[in-house]
N, C-alpha and C positions, 0 to 999 in steps of 0.2 A: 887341432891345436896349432897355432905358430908360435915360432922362438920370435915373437917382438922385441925381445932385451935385445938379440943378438945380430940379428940375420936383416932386421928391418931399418928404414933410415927416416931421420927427421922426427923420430917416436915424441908423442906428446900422450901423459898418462892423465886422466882425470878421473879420479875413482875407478870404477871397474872400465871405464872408457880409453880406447886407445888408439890416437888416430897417426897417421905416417904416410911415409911414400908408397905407392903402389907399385912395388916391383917388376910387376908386369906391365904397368903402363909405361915406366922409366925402359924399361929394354925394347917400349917401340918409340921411347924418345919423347912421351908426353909425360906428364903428372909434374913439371917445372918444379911447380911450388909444394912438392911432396903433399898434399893432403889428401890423396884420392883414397886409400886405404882406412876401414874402420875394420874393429875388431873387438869382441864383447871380452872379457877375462875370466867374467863369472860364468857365462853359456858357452863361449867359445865358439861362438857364431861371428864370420867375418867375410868380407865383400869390399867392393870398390866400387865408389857411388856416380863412377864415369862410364860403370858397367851392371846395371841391376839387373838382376836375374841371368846373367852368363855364365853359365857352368865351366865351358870353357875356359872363361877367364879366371872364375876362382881355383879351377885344377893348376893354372899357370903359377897362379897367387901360391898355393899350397907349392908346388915344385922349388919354389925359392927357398919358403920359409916356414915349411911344415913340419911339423915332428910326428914320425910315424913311431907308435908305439905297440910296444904287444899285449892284447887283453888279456884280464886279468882270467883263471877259472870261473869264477863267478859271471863275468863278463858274458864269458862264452857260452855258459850254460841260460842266462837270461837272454841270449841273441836266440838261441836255439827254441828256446820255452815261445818266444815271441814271435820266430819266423813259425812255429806248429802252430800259433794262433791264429795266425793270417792265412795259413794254408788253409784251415776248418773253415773259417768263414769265406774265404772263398768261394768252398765246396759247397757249403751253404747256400749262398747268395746264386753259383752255378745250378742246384739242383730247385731255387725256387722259383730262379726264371726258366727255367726247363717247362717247371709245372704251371707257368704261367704262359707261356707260348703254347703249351697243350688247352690249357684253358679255354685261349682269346682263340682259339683254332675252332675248338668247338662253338664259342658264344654265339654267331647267329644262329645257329641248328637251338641250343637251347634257348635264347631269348625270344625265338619264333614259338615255342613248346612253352613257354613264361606268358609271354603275352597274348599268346592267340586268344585266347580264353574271355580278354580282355577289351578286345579290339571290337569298337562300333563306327559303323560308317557316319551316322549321323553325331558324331562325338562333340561337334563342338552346339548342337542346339542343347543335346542331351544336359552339357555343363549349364547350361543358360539356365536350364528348367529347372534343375537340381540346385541351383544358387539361392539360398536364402533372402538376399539383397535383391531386390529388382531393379532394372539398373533403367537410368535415362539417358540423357545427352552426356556422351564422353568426355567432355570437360569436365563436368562437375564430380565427376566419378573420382579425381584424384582427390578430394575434398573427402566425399565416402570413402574413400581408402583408408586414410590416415588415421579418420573418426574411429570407422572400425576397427582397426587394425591396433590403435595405439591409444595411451592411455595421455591425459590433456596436460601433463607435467613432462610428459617424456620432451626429451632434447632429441631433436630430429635433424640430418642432413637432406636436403633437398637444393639442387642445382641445373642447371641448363646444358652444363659440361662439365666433362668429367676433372678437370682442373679443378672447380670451384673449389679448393683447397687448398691448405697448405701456410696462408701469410694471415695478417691481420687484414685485410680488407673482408676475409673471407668467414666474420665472425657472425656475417647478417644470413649466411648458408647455413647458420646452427640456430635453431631458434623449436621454445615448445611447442608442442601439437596445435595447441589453443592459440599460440601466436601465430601460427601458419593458417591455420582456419578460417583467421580476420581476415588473410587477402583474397580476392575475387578471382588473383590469378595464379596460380601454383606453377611453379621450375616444375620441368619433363620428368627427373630423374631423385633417384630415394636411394639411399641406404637403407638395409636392413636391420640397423641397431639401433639401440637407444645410447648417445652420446654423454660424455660427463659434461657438466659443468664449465662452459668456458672456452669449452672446445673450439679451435682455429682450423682442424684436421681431421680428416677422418683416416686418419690413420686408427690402426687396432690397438696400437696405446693408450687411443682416446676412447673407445667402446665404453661403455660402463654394463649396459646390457645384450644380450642376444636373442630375442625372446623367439626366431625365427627360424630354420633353413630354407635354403632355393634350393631346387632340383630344375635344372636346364639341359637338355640332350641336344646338339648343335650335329650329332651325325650321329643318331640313330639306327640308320638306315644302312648303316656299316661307312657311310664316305662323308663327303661334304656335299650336302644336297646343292644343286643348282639351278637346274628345270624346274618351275611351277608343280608339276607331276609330285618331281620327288620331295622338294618343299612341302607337299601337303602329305604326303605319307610319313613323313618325319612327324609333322606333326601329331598327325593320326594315331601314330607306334608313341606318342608320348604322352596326347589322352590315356591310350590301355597301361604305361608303366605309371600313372600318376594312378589312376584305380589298383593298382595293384598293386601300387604304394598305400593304399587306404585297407584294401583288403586284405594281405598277406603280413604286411609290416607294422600294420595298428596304424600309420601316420595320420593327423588329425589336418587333412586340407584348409586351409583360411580363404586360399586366394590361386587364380590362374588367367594370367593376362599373357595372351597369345603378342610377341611382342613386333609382328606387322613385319615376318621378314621367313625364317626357317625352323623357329623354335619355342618353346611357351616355355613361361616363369612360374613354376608351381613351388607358392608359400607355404611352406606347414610350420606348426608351433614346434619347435627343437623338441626333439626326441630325450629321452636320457642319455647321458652319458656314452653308455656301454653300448644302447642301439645306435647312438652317431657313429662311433668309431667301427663297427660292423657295416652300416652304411658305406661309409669310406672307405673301408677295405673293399667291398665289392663296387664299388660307384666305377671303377674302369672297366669292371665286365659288363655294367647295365648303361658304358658310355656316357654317364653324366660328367658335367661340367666340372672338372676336380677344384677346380678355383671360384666359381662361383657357391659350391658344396660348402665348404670350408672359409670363404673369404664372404658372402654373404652381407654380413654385416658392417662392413665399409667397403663394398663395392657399390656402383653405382648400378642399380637398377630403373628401366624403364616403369614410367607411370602411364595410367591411360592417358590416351592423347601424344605420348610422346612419339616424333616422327623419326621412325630406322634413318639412318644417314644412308642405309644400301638399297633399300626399297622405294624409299620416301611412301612408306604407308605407314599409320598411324597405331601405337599399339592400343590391342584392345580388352577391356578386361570383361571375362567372359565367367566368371564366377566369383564369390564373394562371400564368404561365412563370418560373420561378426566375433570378434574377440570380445569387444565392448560393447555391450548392449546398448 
């Protein structure tokens, strides 16, 4: 709290607002024209707008024109109630990253004992064979995609970069399945939602639907793969967690387009509720992508055809399950 009435100079009150000389500026001989001090009357929140966020400077502030007062019982016994609160959650917070560094310590010992089981050398013809869709020429595949994937009303983002959003120019990157279908040549990149109406953005404000998750592992392998070698054993160990996402966890695969670089895009139809949010609590142990997991749905995802910026190869879609018949 400051004594504004008394202690302060040039005071101007408007409503609970009160602004004046900065005491501290004026004793190093700046603040002229008195206005560098504000001071709230209702919060009793106050600063110098010559100095934002300096601590020191508001300790100065206070040493001119502070009132130190003594808390009340009440006071003291709610500081006390509220510092035992922060101490628990502390302990808290300390004893579950405890158990989370013991976890991630064990995780390749048991994701090796998870996945082995799982793991086929030939994984990615084996996808090809298993795909419902039988696939042609790569380009045309992003047209299959959509068909199957999406229903001819839905409102879809589809772009060339990940900007395509955002202003009104960018209202012809929002358009239904059926009107995407008409062109001969389809943008590289998709969002995983179904858009509202109007949509300028694919921000998640604009989402109306999600009828999707991605599951993407970018260091399976325990690191950031770089070698060709370890590039394909990434891949490899994320064939076996996508099976063992179909077999262990129920998930119902759509779609897995390997995206021509370190890591594959595997679509499944959104789980319930209760099994997403279980997902997502384990998804740092099993290394997926926590922001593609979760952000999906207006993130931009690679289409077939679209070329990695890091590889320059092409992704490819290597399996296919129809939603739409």
């Amino acid at each position: 709290m400051l004594d504004y009435q008394n202690r302060l100079e040039n005071v101007k009150i408007r409503g609970n607002k009160v602004t004046a000389a900065c005491p501290a500026c004026r004793a190093a001989g700046r603040d002229k024209k008195g206005v560098h001090l504000y001071y709230n009357i209702a919060t009793e929140q106050y600063g110098c707008v010559a100095h934002q966020g300096d601590h020191a400077h508001r300790q100065t502030i206070f040493s001119y024109a502070g009132i130190v007062t003594e808390p009340t019982e009440e006071q003291r016994q709610e500081w006390k109630e509220r510092k035992e609160q922060e101490r628990k959650r502390e302990a808290l917070r300390l004893l579950a990253a405890a158990d989370e560094r013991k976890a991630m310590a064990k995780m390749p010992e048991v994701l090796d004992r998870i996945l082995t089981p799982y793991i086929i050398e030939d994984w990615y013809l084996e996808l090809l064979d298993q795909s419902p869709i039988r696939f042609r020429d790569n380009e045309s595949l992003r047209h299959e995609f959509i068909l199957r994937l999406f229903y001819s009303d839905d409102i879809l983002w589809l772009g060339n970069r990940r900007r395509d959003s955002g202003s009104p120019r960018h209202a012809a990157n929002f358009r239904t399945c059926a009107d995407w279908l008409k062109l001969a040549k389809l943008p590289q990149m998709i969002a995983g939602g179904v858009f509202c109406k109007g949509s300028i953005s694919r921000g998640g404000d604009h989402v109306d639907l999600s009828p999707y998750i991605v599951i993407e592992c970018d260091q399976l392998i325990g690191h950031e793969p770089t070698t060709p070698a370890e590039k394909a054993q990434n891949k490899r160990l994320s064939a076996a967690l996508i099976r063992y996402c179909q077999d262990v966890l129920g998930l119902i695969l759509r779609a897995v387009i390997d995206t021509g670089n370190k890591s594959l895009h595997a679509w499944f139809d959104r789980p319930s509720e209760s099994d997403f949010e279980a997902l997502i609590k384990h998804s740092k142990r099993f290394r997926i992508d926590h922001g593609i997991l979760t952000g999906c749905q207006y993130s931009p995802l690679r289409l077939p055809g679209c070329i990695h910026e890091k590889s320059n190869q092409p992704a490819t879609l290597i399996y296919l399950n129809p939603t739409i018949s």
